[in-house]
Each structure stands twice: as structure tokens, then as C-alpha cells.
C-alpha positions as a Python dict, from the first residue, in 0.01 Angstrom:
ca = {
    (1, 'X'): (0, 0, 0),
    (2, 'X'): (317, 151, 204),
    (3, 'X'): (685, 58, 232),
    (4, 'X'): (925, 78, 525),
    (5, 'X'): (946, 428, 371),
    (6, 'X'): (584, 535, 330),
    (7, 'X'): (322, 695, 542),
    (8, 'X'): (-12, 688, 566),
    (9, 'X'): (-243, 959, 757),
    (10, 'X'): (-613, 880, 738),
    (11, 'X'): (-817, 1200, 831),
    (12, 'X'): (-1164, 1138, 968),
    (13, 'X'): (-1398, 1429, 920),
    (14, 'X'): (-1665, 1432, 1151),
    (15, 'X'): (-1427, 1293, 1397),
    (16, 'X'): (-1651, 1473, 1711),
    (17, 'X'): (-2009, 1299, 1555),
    (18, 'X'): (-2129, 965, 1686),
    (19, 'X'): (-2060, 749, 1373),
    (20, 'X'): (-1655, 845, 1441),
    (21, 'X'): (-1652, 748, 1776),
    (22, 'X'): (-1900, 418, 1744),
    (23, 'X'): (-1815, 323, 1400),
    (24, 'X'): (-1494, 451, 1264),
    (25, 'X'): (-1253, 462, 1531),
    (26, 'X'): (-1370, 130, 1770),
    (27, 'X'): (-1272, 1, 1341),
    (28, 'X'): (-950, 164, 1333),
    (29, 'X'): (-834, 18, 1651),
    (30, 'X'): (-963, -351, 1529),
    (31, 'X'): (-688, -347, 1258),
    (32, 'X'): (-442, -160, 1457),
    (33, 'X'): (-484, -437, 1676),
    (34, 'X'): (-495, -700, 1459),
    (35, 'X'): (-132, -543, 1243),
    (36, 'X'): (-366, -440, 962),
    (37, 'X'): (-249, -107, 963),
    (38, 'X'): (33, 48, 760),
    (39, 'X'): (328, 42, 996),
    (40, 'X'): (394, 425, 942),
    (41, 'X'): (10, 528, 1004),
    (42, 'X'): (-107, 831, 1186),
    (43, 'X'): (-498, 907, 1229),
    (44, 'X'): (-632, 1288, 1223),
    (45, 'X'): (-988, 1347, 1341),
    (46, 'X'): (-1113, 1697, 1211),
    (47, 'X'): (-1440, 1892, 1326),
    (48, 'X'): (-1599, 2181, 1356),
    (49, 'X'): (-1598, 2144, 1763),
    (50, 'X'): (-1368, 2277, 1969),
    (51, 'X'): (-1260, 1991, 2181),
    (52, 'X'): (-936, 1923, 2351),
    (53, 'X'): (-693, 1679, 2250),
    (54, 'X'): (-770, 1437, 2548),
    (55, 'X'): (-1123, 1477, 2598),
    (56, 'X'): (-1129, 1433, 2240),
    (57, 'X'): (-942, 1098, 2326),
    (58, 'X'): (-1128, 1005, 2580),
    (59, 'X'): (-1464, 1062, 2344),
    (60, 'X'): (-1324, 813, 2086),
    (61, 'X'): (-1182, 566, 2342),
    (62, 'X'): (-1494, 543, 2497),
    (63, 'X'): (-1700, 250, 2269),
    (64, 'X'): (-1342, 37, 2237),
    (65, 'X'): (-1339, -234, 2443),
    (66, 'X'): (-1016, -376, 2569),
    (67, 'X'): (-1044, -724, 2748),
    (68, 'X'): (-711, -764, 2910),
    (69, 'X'): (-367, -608, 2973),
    (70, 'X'): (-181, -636, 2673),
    (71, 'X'): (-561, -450, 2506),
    (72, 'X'): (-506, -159, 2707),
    (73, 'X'): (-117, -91, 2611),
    (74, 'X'): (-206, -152, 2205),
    (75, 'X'): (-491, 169, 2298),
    (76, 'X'): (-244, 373, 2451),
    (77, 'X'): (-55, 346, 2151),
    (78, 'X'): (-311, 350, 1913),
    (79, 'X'): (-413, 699, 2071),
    (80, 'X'): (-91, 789, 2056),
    (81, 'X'): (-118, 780, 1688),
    (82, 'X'): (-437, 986, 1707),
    (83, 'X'): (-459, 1403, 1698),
    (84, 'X'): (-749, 1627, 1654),
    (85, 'X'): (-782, 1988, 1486),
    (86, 'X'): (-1106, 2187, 1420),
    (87, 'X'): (-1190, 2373, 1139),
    (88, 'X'): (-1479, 2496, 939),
    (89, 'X'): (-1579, 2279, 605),
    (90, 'X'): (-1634, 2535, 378),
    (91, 'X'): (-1359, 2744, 485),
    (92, 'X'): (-997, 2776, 263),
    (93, 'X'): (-736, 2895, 559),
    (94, 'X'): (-893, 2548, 770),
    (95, 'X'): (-803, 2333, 493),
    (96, 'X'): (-449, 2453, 459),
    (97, 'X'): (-428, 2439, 848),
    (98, 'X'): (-536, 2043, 801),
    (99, 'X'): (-285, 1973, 544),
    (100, 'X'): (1, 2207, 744),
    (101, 'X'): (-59, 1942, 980),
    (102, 'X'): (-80, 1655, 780),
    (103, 'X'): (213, 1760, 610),
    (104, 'X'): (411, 1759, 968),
    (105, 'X'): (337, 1416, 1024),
    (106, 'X'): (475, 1332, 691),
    (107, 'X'): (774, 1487, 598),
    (108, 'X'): (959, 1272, 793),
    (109, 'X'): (901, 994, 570),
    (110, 'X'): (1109, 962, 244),
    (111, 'X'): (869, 758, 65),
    (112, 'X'): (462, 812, -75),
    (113, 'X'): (251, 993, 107),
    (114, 'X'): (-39, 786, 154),
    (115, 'X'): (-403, 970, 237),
    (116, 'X'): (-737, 872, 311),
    (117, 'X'): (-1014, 1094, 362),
    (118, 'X'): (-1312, 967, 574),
    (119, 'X'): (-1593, 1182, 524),
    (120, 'X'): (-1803, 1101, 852),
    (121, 'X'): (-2043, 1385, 781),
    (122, 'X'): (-2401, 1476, 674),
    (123, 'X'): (-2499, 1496, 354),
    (124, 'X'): (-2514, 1882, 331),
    (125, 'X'): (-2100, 1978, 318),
    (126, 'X'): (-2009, 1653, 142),
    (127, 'X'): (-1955, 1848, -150),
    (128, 'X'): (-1751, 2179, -29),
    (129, 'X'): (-1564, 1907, 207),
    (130, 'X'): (-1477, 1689, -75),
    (131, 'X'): (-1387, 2046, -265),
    (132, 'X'): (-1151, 2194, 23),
    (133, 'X'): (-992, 1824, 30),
    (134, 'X'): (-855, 1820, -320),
    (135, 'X'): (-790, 2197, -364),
    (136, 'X'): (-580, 2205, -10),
    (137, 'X'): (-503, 1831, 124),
    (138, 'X'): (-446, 1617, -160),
    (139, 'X'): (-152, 1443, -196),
    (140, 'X'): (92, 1468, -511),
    (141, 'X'): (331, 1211, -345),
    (142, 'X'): (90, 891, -262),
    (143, 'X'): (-240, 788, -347),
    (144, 'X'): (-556, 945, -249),
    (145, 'X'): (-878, 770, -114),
    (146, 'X'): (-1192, 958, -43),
    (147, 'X'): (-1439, 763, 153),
    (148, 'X'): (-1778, 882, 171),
    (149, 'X'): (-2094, 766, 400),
    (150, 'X'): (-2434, 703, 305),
    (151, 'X'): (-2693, 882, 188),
    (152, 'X'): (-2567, 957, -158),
    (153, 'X'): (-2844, 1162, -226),
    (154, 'X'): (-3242, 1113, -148),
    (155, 'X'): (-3305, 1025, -522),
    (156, 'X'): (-3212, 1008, -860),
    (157, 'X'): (-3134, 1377, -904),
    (158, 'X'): (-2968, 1438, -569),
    (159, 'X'): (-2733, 1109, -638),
    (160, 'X'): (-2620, 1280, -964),
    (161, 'X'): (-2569, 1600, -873),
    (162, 'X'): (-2379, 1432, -566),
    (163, 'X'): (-2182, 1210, -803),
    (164, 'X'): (-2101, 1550, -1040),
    (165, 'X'): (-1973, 1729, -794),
    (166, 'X'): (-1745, 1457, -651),
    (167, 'X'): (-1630, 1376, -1005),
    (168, 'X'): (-1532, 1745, -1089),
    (169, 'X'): (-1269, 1696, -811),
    (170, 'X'): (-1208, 1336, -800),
    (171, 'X'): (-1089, 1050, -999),
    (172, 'X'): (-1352, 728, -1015),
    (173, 'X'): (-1134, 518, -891),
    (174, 'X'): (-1032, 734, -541),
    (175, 'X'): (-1375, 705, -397),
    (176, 'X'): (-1500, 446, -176),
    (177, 'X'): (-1858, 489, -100),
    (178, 'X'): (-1953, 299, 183),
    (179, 'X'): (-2214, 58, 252),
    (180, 'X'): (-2109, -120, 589),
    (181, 'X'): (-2369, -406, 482),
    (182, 'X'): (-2104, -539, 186),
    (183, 'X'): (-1808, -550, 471),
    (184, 'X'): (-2090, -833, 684),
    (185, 'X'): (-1926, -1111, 683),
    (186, 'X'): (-2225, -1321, 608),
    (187, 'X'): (-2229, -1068, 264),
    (188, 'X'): (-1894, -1157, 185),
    (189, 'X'): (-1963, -1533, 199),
    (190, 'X'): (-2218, -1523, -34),
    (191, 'X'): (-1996, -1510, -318),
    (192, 'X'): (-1807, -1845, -249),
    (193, 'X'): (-2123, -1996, -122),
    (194, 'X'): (-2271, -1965, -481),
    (195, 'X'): (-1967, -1956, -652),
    (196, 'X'): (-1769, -2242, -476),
    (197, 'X'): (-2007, -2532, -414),
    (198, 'X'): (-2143, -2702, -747),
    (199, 'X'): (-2458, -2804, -593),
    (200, 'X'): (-2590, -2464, -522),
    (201, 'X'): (-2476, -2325, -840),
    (202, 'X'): (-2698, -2609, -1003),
    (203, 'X'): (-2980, -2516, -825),
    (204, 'X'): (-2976, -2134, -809),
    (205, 'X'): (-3220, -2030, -1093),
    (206, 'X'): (-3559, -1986, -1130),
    (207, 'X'): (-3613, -2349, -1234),
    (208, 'X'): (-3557, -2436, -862),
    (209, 'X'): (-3606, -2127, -643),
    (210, 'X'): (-3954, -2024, -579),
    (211, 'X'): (-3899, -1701, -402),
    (212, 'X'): (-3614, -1504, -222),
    (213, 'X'): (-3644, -1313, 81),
    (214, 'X'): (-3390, -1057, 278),
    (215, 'X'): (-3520, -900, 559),
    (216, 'X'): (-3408, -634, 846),
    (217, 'X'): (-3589, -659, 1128),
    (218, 'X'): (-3453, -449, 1445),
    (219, 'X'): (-3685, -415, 1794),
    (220, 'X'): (-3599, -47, 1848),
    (221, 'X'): (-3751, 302, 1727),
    (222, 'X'): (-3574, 615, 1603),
    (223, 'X'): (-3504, 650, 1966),
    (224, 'X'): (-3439, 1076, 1937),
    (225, 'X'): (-3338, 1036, 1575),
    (226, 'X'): (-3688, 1084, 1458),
    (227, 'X'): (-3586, 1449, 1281),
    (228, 'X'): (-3285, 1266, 1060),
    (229, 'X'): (-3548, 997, 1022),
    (230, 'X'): (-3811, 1168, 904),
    (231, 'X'): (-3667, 1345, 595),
    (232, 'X'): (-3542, 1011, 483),
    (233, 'X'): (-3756, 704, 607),
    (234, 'X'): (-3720, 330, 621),
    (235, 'X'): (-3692, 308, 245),
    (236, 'X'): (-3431, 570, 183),
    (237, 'X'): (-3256, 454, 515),
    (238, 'X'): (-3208, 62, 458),
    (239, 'X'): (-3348, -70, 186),
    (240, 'X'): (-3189, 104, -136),
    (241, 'X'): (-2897, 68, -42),
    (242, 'X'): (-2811, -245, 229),
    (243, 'X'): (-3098, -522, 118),
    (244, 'X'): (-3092, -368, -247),
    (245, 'X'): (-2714, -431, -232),
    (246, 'X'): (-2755, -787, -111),
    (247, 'X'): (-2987, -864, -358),
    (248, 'X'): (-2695, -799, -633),
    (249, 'X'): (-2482, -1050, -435),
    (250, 'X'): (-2765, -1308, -392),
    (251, 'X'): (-2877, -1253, -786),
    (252, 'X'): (-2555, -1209, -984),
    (253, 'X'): (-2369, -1387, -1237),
    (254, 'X'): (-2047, -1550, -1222),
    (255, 'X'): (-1847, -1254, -1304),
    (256, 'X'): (-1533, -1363, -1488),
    (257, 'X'): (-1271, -1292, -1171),
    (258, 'X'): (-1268, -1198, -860),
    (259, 'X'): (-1165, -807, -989),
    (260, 'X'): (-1352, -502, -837),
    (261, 'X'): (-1475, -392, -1204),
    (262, 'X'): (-1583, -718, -1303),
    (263, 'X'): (-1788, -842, -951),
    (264, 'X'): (-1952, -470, -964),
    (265, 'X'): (-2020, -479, -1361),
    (266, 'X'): (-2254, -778, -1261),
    (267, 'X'): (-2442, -640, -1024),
    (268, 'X'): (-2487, -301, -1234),
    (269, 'X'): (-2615, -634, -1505),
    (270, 'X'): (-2899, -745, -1209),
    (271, 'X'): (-3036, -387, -1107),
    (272, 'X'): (-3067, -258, -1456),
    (273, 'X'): (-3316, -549, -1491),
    (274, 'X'): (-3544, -473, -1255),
    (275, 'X'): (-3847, -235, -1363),
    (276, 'X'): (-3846, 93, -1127),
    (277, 'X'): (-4129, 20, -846),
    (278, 'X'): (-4514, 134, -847),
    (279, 'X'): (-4730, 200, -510),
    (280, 'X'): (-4901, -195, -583),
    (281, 'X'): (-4583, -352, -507),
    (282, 'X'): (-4485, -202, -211),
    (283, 'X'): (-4648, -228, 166),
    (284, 'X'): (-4585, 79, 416),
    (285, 'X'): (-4653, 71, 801),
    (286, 'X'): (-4534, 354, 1071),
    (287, 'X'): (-4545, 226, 1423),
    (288, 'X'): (-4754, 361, 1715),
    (289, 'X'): (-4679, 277, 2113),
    (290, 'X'): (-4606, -43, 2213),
    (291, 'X'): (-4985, -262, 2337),
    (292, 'X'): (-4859, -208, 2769),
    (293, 'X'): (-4818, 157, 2642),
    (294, 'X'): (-4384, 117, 2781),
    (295, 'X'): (-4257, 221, 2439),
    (296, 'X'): (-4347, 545, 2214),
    (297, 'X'): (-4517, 556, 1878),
    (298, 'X'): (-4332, 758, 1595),
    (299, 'X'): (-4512, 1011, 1626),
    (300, 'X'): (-4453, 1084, 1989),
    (301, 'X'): (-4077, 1133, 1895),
    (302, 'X'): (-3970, 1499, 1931),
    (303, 'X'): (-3818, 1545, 1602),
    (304, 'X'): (-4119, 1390, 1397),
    (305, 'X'): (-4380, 1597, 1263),
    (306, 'X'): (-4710, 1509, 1439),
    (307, 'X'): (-4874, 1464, 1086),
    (308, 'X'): (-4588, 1280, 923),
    (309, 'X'): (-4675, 993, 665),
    (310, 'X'): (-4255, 865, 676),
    (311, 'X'): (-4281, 511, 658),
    (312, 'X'): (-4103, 289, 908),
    (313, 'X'): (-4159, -29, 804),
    (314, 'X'): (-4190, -99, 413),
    (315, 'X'): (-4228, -399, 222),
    (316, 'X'): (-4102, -438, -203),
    (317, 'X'): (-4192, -706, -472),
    (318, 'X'): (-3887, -708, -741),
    (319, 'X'): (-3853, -878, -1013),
    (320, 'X'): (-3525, -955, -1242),
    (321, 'X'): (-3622, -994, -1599),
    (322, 'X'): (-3321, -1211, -1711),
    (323, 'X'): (-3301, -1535, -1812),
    (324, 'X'): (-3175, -1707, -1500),
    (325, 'X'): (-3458, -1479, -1253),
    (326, 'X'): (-3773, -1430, -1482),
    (327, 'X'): (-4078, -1472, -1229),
    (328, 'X'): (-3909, -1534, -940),
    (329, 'X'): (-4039, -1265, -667),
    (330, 'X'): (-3756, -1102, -470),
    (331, 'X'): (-3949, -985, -141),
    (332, 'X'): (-3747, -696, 51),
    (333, 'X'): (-3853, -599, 382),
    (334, 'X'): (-3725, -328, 609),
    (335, 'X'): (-3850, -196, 965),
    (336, 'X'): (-3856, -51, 1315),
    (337, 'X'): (-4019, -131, 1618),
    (338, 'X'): (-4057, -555, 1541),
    (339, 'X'): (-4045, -844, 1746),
    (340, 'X'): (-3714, -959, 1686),
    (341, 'X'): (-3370, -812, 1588),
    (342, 'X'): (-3196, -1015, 1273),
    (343, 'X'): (-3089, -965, 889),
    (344, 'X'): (-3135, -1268, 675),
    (345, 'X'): (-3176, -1388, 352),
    (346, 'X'): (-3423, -1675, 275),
    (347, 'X'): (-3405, -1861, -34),
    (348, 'X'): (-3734, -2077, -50),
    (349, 'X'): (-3725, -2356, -361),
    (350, 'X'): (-3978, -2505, -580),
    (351, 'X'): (-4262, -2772, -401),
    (352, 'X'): (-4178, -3123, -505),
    (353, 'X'): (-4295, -3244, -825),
    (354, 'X'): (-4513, -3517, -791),
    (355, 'X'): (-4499, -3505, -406),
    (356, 'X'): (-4630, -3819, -239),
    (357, 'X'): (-4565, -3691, 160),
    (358, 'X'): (-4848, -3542, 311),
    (359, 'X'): (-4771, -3199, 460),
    (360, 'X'): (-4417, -3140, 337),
    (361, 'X'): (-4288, -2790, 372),
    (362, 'X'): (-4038, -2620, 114),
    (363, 'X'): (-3730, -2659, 119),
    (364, 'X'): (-3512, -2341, 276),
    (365, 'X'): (-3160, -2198, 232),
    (366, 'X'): (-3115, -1943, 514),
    (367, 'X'): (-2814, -1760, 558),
    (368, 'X'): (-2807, -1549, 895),
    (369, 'X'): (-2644, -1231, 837),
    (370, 'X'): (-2687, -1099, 1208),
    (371, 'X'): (-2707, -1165, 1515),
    (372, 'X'): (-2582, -1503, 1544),
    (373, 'X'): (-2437, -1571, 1214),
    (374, 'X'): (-2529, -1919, 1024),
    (375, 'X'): (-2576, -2067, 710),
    (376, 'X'): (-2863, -2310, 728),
    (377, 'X'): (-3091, -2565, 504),
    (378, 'X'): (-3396, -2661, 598),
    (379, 'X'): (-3534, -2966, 468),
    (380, 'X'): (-3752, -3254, 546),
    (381, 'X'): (-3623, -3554, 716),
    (382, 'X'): (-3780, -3822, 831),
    (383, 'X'): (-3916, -3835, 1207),
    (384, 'X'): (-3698, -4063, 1410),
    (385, 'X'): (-3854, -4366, 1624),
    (386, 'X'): (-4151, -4597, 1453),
    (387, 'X'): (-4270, -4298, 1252),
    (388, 'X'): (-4283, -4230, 911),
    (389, 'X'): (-4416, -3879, 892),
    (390, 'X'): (-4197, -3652, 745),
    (391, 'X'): (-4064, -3376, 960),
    (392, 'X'): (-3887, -3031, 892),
    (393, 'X'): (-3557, -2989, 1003),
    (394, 'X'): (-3174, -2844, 917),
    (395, 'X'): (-2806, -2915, 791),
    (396, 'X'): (-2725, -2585, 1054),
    (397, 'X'): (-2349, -2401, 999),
    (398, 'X'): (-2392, -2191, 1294),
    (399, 'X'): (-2061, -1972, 1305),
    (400, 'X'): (-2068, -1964, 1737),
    (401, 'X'): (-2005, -2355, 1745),
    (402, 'X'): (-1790, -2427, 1382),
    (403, 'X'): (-1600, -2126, 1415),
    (404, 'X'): (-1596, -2008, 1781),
    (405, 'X'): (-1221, -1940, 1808),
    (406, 'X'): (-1237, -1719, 1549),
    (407, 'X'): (-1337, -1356, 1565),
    (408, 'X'): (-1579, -1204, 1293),
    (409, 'X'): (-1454, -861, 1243),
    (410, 'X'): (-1659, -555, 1233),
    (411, 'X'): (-1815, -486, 879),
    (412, 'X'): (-1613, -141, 896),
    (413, 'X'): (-1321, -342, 981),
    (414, 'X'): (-1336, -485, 673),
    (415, 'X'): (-1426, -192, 478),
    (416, 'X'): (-1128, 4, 593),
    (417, 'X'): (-885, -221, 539),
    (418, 'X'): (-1047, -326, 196),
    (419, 'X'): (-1005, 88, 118),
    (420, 'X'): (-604, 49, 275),
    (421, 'X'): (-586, -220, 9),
    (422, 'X'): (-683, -50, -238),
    (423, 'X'): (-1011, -279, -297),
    (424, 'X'): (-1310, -141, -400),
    (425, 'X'): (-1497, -505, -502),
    (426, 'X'): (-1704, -418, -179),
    (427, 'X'): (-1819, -26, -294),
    (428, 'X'): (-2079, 110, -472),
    (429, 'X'): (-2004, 232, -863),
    (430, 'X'): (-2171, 524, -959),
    (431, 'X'): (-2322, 352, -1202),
    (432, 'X'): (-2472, 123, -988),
    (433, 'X'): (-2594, 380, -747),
    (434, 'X'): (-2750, 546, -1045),
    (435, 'X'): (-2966, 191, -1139),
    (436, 'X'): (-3058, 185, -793),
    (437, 'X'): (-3213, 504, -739),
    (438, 'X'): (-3351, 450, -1058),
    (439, 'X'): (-3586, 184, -906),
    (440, 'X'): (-3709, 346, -582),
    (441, 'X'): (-3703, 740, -732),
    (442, 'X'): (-4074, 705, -891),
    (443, 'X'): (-4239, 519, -597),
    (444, 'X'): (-4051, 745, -360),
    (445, 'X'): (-4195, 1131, -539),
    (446, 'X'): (-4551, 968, -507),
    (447, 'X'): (-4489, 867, -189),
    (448, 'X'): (-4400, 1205, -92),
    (449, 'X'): (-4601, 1379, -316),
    (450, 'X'): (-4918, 1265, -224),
    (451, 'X'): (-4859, 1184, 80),
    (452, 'X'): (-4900, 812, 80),
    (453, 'X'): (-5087, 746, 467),
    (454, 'X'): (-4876, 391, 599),
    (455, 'X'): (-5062, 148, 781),
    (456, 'X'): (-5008, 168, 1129),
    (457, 'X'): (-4877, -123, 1361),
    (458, 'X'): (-4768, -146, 1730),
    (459, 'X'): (-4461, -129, 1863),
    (460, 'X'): (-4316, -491, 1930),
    (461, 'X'): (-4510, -637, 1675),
    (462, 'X'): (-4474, -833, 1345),
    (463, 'X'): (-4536, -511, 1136),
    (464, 'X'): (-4873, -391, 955),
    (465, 'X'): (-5103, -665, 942),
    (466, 'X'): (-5103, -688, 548),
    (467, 'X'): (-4729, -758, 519),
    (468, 'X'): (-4798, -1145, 567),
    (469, 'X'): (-5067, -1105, 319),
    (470, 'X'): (-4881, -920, 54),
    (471, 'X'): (-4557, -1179, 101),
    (472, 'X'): (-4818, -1496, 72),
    (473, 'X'): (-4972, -1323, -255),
    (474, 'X'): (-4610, -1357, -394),
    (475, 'X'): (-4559, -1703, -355),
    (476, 'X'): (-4381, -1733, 8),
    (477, 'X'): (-4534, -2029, 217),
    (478, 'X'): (-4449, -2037, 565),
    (479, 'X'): (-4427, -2320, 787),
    (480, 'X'): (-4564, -2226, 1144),
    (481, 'X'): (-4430, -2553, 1313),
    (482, 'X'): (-4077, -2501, 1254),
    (483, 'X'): (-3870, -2243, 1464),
    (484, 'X'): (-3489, -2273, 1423),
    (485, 'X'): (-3271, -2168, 1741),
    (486, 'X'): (-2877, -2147, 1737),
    (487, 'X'): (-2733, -2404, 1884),
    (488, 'X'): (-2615, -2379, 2289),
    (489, 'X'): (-2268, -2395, 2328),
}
């Protein structure tokens, strides 16, 4: 992206919210680190707050961790790259005091002037943001990226007139929008794990898969977030976007390279086969306090309503009507408050024709997306010793012990540097964001609309009691006697 003669300033708006200081900076500082970054790049946080330059410092510093010496000199430079002005986002005279400053930085520089725009900020001033951006900061010397944060919209209608408004200003191919889950690195495998190994791409059809799981399961509540929860749920929140993005991955064909238009053409292909969803194939829970009475329900939250019917835990039968999916259940499943934290993907196959063990379990392909990444078969192997039984057990890829000198980067990370690239295989199309509000808008209005009551479940727990029901109806079996554990190091 930049010569010996370029520069690059990335401006982070929102720089004074928590997703710039957990998420977007700690990132930064990875690939600065690492000698990702253009050598000529400067970073610009810009707020509303008025915060000065080294508490603002201090604030961003604050979730990097540095684990020795040499750490702590790369953050005192990498700070020294970083300055912070406030301004109003719907205000003319603050954008031309951004790019005043922004030009400053880069006049020095003979060559392009590089920009990317990180629009860390709620949904309500992405559009004058985006507006003020390309009337007063835009660059006519370098490329322009606009990167913009999730939610794009609450539905079908909001998305568009999101989308509109961004493409009255900006050019398709300038915006990134963001969906950290396509930067895990367990995502990004799943390409050359289907695409890469003949066997799997033998078997990975409806003529040998049974089902298909992916599942986020995390053991904490809205935890004061309850208000920003509330108006959007677990649906809207994690599963139209991250699991309904994985399912592309996990259910798309070949595409004929490796090019951003062609990998995202064929996942447009998968979610413009799937029929939008209806109340009967969906399960919704909210949770209450944990059974000791140590945790709070949802409803004891401050910001939640006390009659609220926002789902926290939700559970979705797909299905792809193509020739390589037809019947094949994909079961999503999103919530709060559960037993365990983790993000996989379970691909369960056929039973064995003809079978002639007793009590043989299906055969598994599980690929850990977090914690504790692995890849991992299950299958059934014969019990070692004098026995014969047949017992259920795994060919485990865990990352900690195969690849534990390497470091997995952060999914943002990945993201950014995929957006310094100039990538955007990883980012959502418009097109495809359009197909995939397409299938949760319906379900969603008569959720809201009627105000759909979800079946309550305890904090700590498994989820509502008819989720295992309504995953055994579609064809899942599960096998109670097998439990896999990472490996000890």
C-alpha cells in the first residue's frame, strides 16, 4: 500500500469509547509490533470528549500488554505515533479541524496520502460521520478506506437505508464493514481445510453430512450493557452476522480464486438459498439469576425494561436449498449466561450403512474456533486391551501443542491489516448483508411485534430446556459418554 514516500494516517473515531481502547488500538499495536504497519504511519483518535493528550494515552495504553523490555520501548513509540483531537460528528468547522491536522502530518511526505477511517461509533452518526469524512477529510492524493462496525442496521430497511447513505458518499469498494468473527483464525482456516484436503472435499455434501452445528456459548450476562442489549438482542447481536457469516464459509462453493469478489459472490450464492425464518424454527430463552442466587437475571439489569421479552439465548433451523445442502439442517445457536464459554462448529456425518457395531456414535468434525483453538475428528476406534467394543475417540489438531511457538493474532489484527492491504475477501458485501437480513427481518418484526414471551432459563445453565429437544428433532444425536479436553502441555 505505501512507498518510502507515502503516508498513511488511520483516524479512529470513537477513539475515547471502549471498543477503541479494547479492540482497535491493543490491534494497532499488534502489527506495529509485529512491522505490519506502513513505515510512514501516524494514528489519530477523534471524539467528542475532551480528554488530554496523555490521559488520552494512558486510556488506550491501558488493555496492551507488554511482556518484556524491548515491549515497552516499541509502546513508547507506538504512542508516539498516536494524537487525539475532539470534535463534534455532525459538525462542518470539526471536520476541517480533523483534516487541518491530518493534513500536518502529511505534507511532509512527497508521495500518496494514504487514509483510513475507523468508524468506532454507534449506529446513530454513522451516517453524518461518514458524510463530514468525504465532504472534509478525504483524500485526493491516496486511497481512501472507510471501516465501519457492526450493527449495519436492525433489519432489512435500516441496512438499506444504512447502505444508501454510505453509497451516496462512498465508492463500494472503500468500505470495509467489519465482522471481527471472519479475521478468527479458526474462520480463516476453514477455507483451506475444505478447499485443500481431497478427503474432506469428498465428503462435504449432503450425501455424507447429517447435520451442521455452530454455536456461541459465553458464561457471562449483559453485565451493565443490558440498555444497548435490549434494543438489539441475542439474534441481532451474534447470530446474523458472526454464526450466519460462518455458515457461508462452512457451506460455500469452491469459488474460482482466492479474489475478494469471487470468495464473497459464493457466499451471497449460499444465503440467497436459504428461505427467510418463521417463529417454528427458532427457540428463544432470556435468563433469570443464577440457582445459589450469586449472579443476576436479565431483568434485574438496570438498563433492561422490567417487562422486556429480548431474547438472550436463541436457537435457528436453516436450510440451503442447493444441490450440494438440500435437507441437511444447519442448527445456529447463540446465548448468554451458559455453562461454558466456546465458539465451534460441529459437522456431524451420516450413521453407517449397514452398521454391524453395537452402540456406535457418529462420526464428528469439530473445529474449535475459541478458546483453545483445534481442529478435531471424532470417530470410533477400537478399545485397546482384550476388548472389542468399539469406543469413541479423536485425530485432535489442538493449536496449544502443534503450534505453540506461534502466536494467533487478534481477529482485529487481521482485519486491519487485511483493510492496509487492501483485502476485503474477509468483509461483508452489501449484497450479502442485504440476503442476510433478508432471512432474520420477518421472524425478527413478529418477534417484536407481538411480543414473542422467551422461555426462561437460569443463569449457568445449558439454556431453555427445549433447546436439546428442538436440536434432537433436527437430526443431531449426541453422545453423552464422550467429553473431549485439550490436551495438557
Amino acid at each position: 500500500m505505501a512507498s518510502d514516500n507515502d503516508s498513511t494516517v488511520v483516524i479512529v473515531l470513537g477513539a475515547s469509547g471502549d471498543l477503541a481502547y479494547k479492540k482497535t488500538y491493543p490491534a494497532l499495536f499488534g502489527l506495529y509490533k509485529m512491522n505490519f504497519l506502513p513505515p510512514h504511519a501516524d494514528i489519530i483518535g477523534y471524539a467528542r470528549s475532551h480528554i488530554e493528550i496523555e490521559d488520552f494515552k494512558k486510556r488506550i495504553s491501558s488493555r496492551i500488554k507488554v511482556a518484556n523490555d524491548e515491549e515497552k520501548k516499541q509502546l513508547k513509540e507506538f504512542l508516539s505515533r498516536c494524537t487525539y483531537i475532539s470534535g463534534q460528528y455532525d459538525q462542518d468547522d470539526s471536520y476541517r479541524k480533523l483534516n487541518e491536522a491530518v493534513n500536518n502530518i502529511q505534507k511532509k511526505y512527497k508521495g500518496a496520502w494514504n487514509r483510513v477511517f475507523y468508524m468506532a461509533l454507534p449506529p446513530s452518526v454513522f451516517i453524518p460521520a461518514s458524510q463530514g469524512l468525504k465532504k472534509f477529510v478525504y483524500s485526493d492524493k491516496g486511497t481512501n478506506r472507510l471501516v465501519v462496525e457492526k450493527p449495519f442496521g436492525k433489519d432489512t430497511e435500516s441496512s438499506r437505508e444504512l447502505a444508501d447513505a454510505l453509497a451516496h458518499n462512498w465508492k463500494e469498494d472503500e468500505i470495509y464493514r467489519i465482522d471481527h468473527y471472519l479475521g478468527k483464525e479458526m474462520v480463516k482456516n476453514l477455507m483451506i481445510l475444505r478447499f485443500a484436503n481431497v478427503f474432506l472435499g469428498a465428503i462435504w455434501n449432503r450425501n455424507f453430512i447429517h447435520n451442521v452445528q455452530i454455536t456461541f456459548k459465553e458464561p457471562i450476562g449483559t453485565e451493565g450493557r443490558g440498555g444497548y442489549f435490549n434494543e438489539f438482542g441475542i439474534i441481532r447481536d451474534i447470530m446474523q452476522n458472526h454464526l450466519l457469516q460462518i455458515l457461508t464459509v462452512v457451506a460455500m462453493e469452491k469459488p474460482v480464486s482466492l479474489d475478494a469478489e469471487d470468495v464473497r459472490n459464493e457466499k451471497v450464492k449460499v444465503l440467497r438459498a436459504i428461505s427467510p425464518l418463521k417463529l417454528k424454527d427458532v427457540v428463544l430463552g432470556q435468563y433469570t439469576k443464577s440457582p445459589d442466587g450469586k449472579e443476576a437475571g436479565y431483568l434485574d439489569d438496570e438498563g433492561v425494561p422490567k417487562d422486556s421479552v429480548t431474547p438472550t439465548f436463541a436457537a435457528a433451523v436453516m436450510y440451503i436449498k442447493n444441490e450440494r445442502w438440500d435437507g441437511v439442517p444447519f442448527i445456529l445457536k447463540a446465548g448468554k449466561a451458559l455453562d461454558v464459554q466456546k465458539t465451534e462448529i460441529r459437522i456431524q456425518f451420516q450413521d453407517v450403512p449397514g452398521n454391524i457395531y453395537p452402540s456406535i456414535a457418529r462420526n464428528e468434525l469439530v473445529v474449535r474456533v475459541q478458546p483453545k483453538e483445534a481442529v478435531y475428528m471424532k470417530l470410533m476406534n477400537k478399545q485397546p486391551g482384550l476388548s472389542s467394543n468399539a469406543v469413541t475417540s479423536e485425530l485432535d489438531l489442538s493449536y496449544s501443542k502443534r503450534y505453540s511457538d506461534v502466536k494467533i493474532p487478534d481477529a482485529y489484527e487481521s482485519l486491519i491489516l487485511d483493510v492496509l492491504k487492501g483485502d476485503k475477501a474477509n468483509f461483508v458485501r452489501d449484497d450479502e448483508l442485504d440476503a442476510a437480513w433478508k432471512i432474520f427481518t420477518p421472524l425478527l418484526h413478529q418477534i417484536d411485534s407481538e411480543r414473542i414471551k422467551p422461555e426462561q432459563y437460569a443463569f449457568g445453565s445449558r439454556g431453555p430446556n427445549s433447546a436439546d429437544d428442538f436440536i434432537q428433532k433436527h437430526g443431531y444425536t449426541r453422545d453423552p459418554a464422550y467429553h473431549w479436553a485439550p490436551p495438557k502441555i
